[in-house]
C-alpha positions as CSV (number, residue, x, y, z in Angstrom):
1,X,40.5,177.0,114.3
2,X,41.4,174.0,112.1
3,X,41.3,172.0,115.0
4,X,37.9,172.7,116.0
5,X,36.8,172.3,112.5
6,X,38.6,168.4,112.5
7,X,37.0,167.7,115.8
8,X,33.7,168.4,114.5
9,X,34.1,166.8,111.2
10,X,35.5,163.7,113.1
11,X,32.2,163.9,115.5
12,X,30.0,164.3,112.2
13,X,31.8,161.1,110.6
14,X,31.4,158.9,113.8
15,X,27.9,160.0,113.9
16,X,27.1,158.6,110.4
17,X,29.1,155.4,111.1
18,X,27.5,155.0,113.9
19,X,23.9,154.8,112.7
20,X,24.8,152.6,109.5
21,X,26.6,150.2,111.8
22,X,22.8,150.4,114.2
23,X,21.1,150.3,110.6
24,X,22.6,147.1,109.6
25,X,22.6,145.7,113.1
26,X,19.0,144.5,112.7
27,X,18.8,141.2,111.0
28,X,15.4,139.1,110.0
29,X,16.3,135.9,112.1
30,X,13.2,133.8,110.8
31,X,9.5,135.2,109.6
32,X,6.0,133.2,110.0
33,X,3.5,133.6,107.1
34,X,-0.2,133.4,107.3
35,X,-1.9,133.2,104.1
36,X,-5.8,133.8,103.9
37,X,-8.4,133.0,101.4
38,X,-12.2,133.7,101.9
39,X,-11.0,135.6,104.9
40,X,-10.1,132.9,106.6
41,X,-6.4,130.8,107.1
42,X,-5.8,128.8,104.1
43,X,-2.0,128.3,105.4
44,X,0.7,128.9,107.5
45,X,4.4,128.2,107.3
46,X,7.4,129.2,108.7
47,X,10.4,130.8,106.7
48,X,14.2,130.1,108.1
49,X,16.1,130.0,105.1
50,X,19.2,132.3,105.0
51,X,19.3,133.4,101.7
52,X,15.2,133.3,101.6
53,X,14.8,136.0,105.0
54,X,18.1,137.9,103.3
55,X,16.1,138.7,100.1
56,X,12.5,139.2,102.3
57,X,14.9,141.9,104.2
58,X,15.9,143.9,100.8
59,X,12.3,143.7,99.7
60,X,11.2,145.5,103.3
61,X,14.0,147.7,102.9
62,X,12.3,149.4,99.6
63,X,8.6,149.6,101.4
64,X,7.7,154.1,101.4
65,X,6.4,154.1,104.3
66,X,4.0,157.2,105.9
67,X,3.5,157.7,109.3
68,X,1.2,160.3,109.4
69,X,-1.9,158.7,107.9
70,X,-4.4,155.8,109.6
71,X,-5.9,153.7,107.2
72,X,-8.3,150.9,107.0
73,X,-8.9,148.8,104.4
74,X,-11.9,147.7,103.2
75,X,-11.3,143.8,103.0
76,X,-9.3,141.3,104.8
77,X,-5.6,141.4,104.2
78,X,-3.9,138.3,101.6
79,X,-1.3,137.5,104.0
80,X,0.0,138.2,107.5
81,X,3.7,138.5,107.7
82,X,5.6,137.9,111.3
83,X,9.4,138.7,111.4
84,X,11.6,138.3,114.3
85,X,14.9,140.6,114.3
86,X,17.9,140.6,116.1
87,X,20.5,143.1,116.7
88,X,23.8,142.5,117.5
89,X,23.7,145.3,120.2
90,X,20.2,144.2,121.4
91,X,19.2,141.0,123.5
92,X,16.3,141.0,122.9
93,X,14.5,139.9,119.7
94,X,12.4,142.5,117.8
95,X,8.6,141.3,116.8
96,X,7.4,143.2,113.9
97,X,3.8,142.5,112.0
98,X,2.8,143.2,108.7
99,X,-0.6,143.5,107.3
100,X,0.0,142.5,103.5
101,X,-2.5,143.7,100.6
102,X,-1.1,142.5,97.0
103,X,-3.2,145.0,94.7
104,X,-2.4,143.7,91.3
105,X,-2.0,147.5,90.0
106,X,0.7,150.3,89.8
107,X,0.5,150.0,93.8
108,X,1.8,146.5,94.4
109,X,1.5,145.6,97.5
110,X,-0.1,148.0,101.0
111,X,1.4,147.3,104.3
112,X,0.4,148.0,107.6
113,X,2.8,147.3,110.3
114,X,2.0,147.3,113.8
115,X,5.7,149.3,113.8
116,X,4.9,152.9,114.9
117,X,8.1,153.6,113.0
118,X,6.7,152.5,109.8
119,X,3.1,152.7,109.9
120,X,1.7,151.9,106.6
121,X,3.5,151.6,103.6
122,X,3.4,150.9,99.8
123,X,5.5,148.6,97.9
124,X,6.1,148.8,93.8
125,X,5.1,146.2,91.3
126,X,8.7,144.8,91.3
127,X,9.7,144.7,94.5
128,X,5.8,143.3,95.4
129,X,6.6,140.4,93.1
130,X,9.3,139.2,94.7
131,X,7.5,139.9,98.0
132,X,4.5,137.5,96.7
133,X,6.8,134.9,96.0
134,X,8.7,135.1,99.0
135,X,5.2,134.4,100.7
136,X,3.5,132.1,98.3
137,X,6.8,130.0,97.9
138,X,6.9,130.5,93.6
């Protein structure tokens, strides 16, 4: 009986290891950012800094995101955000898109990713600050 109950507690524990070590695999390799004003392109850049796509991938990490809601908003987005991602078990890059809204409010920032996984999504004041000056280069 113990033995069972090791076995499956050893199967639960190299589950869970197993989908951090997947979590973290996933690293932002470079992002391109389209900024628009007037609703048209007022700039585009491209980000490759280390430390710069490290902190754009903590501020991503703390987007809620809903998947069970379409949305459309009723003016042009601020900025365009392009990431490329690379896993270490993948060969293939991953190409994710985000539809960036900075609101100015309680809600600081709407996302809409072209992600099924994600959806659309809502960032805080905070963590939309840093996001804003991640893309605006403050």
């Amino acid at each position: 009986m113990y033995k069972n109950m090791w076995i499956v507690l050893l199967v639960i524990i190299g589950t869970f290891l197993f989908y951090l070590i997947q979590k973290e695999d996933d690293v932002i390799t470079k992002a391109n950012v389209i900024i628009y004003t007037d609703g048209k392109t007022s700039s585009e850049k491209e980000i490759t800094d280390i430390k710069t796509l490290e902190e754009l991938q903590r501020v991503l990490e703390q987007i809620k995101w809903n998947r069970q809601i379409k949305v459309k908003m009723a003016r042009q987005e601020d900025a365009k955000l392009i990431i490329f991602k690379q896993g270490k078990q993948q060969m293939s890059e991953k190409v994710i898109q985000y539809r960036i809204w900075f609101e100015h409010t309680d809600i600081g920032a709407t996302i809409i990713s072209n992600d099924p996984e994600e959806n659309v999504g809502t960032l805080n004041k905070n963590s939309a600050k840093i996001l804003e000056d991640i893309i605006y280069q403050k």
